[in-house]
N, C-alpha and C positions, 0 to 999 in steps of 0.2 A: 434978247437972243443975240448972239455974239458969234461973228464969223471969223473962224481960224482958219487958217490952210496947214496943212500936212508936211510941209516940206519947211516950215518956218519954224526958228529956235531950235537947228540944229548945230551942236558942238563942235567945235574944228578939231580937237582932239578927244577921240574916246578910249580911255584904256580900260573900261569895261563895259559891255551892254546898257543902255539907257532904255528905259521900261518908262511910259508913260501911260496911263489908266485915260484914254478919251473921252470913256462913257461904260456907268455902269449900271444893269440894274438887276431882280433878281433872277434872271433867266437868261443874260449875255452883256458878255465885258467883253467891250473895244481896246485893245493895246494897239500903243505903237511904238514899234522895238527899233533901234538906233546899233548899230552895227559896225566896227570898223576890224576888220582882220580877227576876230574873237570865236571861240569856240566853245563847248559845253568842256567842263572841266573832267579830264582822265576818268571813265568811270563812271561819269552820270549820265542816269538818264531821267528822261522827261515821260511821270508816266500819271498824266492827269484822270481830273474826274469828271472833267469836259469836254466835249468836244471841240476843238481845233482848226478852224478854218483861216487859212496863210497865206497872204498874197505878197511876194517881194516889189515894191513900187520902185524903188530903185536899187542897183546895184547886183550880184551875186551872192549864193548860200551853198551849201551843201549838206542836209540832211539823212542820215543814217537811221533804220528801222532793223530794230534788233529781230524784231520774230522773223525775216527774210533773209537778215542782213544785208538788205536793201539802200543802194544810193541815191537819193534825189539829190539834179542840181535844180535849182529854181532861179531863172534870171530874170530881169525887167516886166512885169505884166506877169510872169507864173503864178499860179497857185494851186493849192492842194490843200486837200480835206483829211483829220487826222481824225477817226474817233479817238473816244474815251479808252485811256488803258494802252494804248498801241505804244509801245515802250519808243523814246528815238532820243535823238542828239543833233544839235549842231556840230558837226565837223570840221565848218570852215566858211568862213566868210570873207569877203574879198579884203587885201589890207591892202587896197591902190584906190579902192574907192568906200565912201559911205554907203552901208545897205542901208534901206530904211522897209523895216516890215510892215504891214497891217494883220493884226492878229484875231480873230471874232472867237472867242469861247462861248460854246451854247451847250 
């Protein structure tokens, strides 16, 4: 058994999203998402078959939910629960600082 920390082998420069899989099995996959000023691209959205559970550990986001047109921002310690299907986007992430998400799909 082998102890990692969450904030170690992070990139100093990202020019797109870094996705790492923490843990996976067949009923919840752990990500942890790497962020620096990046957004969902013109147009897409995120519209999974799992649910969603998002916590920002550091840094700033802003989150858009197309059936409300709805803005969440989520800063340091936020988080939020997305079901299945709930159509959204990244809009915006901070580009002065690294976000670093924790992602749980179940």
């Amino acid at each position: 058994m082998e102890i990692k920390n969450i904030f170690n082998n992070i990139p100093q420069t990202i020019s797109e999203d870094v996705f790492e899989n923490l843990l996976e099995s067949k009923t919840v996959r752990i990500e942890r998402i790497i962020s620096n000023g990046q957004s969902s691209a013109a147009g897409f959205w995120y519209d999974q078959n799992e649910n969603e559970w998002v916590v920002v550990l550091k840094g700033k986001a802003k989150i858009l939910f197309k059936k409300e047109n709805r803005e969440v921002i989520l800063e340091t310690g936020n988080y939020i629960n997305i079901p299945s299907h709930e159509k959204h986007r990244v809009e915006w992430t901070d580009p002065n600082e690294i976000t670093i998400w924790l992602a749980i799909f179940y």
